[in-house]
C-alpha positions as CSV (number, residue, x, y, z in Angstrom):
1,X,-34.4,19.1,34.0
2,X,-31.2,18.0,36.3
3,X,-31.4,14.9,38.3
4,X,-31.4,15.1,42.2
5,X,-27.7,15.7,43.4
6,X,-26.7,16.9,40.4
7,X,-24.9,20.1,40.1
8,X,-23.6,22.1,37.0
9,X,-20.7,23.6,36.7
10,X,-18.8,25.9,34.6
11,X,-15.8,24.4,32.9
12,X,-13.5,26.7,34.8
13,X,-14.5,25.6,38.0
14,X,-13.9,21.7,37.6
15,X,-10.5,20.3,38.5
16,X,-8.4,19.0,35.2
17,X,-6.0,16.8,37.7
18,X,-6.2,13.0,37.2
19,X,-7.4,11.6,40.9
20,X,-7.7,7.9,40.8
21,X,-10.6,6.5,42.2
22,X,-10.0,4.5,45.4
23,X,-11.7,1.0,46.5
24,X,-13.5,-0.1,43.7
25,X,-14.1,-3.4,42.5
26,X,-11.9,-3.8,39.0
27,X,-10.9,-7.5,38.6
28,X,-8.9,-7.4,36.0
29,X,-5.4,-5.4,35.4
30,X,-4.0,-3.1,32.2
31,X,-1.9,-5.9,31.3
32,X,-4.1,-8.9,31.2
33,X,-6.5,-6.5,28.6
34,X,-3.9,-6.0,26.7
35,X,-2.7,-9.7,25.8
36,X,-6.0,-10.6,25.7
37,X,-6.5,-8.0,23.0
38,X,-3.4,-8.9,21.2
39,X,-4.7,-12.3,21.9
40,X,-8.0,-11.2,20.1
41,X,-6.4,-9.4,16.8
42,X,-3.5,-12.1,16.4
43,X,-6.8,-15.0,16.0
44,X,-8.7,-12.6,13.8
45,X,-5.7,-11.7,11.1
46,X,-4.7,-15.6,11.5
47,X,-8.6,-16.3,10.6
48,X,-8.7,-14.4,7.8
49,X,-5.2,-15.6,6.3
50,X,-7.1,-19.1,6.5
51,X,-9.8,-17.7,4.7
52,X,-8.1,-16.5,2.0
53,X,-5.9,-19.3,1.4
54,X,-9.1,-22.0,1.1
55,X,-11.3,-19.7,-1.2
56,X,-7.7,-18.9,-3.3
57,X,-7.1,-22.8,-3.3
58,X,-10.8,-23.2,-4.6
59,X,-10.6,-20.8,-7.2
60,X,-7.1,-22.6,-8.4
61,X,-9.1,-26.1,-8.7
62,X,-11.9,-24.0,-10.4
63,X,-9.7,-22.5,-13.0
64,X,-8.1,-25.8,-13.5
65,X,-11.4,-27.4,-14.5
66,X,-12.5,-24.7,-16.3
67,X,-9.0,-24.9,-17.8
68,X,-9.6,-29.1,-18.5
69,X,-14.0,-28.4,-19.9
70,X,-12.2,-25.8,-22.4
71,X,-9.4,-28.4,-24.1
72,X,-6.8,-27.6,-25.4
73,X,-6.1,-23.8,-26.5
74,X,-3.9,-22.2,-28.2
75,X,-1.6,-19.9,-25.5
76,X,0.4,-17.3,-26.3
């Protein structure tokens, strides 16, 4: 069932030119998105360093202990 107004079409029959829509009420530009995505993946790969780097520098002080609880071994 088709909504009112709506008409189908065949492929063939609708345009395949880019027409930009006038008026509108878009706010923000291309450019702005884009640093705010940059923005966006530069905090994310800068959180997960962080991450990484405290759970590594707990498993260093939990290996150490481990490390101190065992004694003295003999390493080869």
């Amino acid at each position: 069932m088709l909504a009112a107004g709506y008409q189908t079409t065949a492929p063939n029959d609708r345009s395949t030119e880019f027409v930009p829509v006038q008026g509108g009420n878009e706010t923000t530009n291309a450019s702005t998105m884009l640093v705010l995505a940059y923005l966006f993946m530069w905090a994310i790969l800068i959180g997960f360093v962080l991450m990484s780097w405290l759970k590594q520098k707990h498993l260093d002080r939990r290996v150490t202990e481990l490390e101190r609880a065992l004694g003295p071994t003999n390493r080869t």
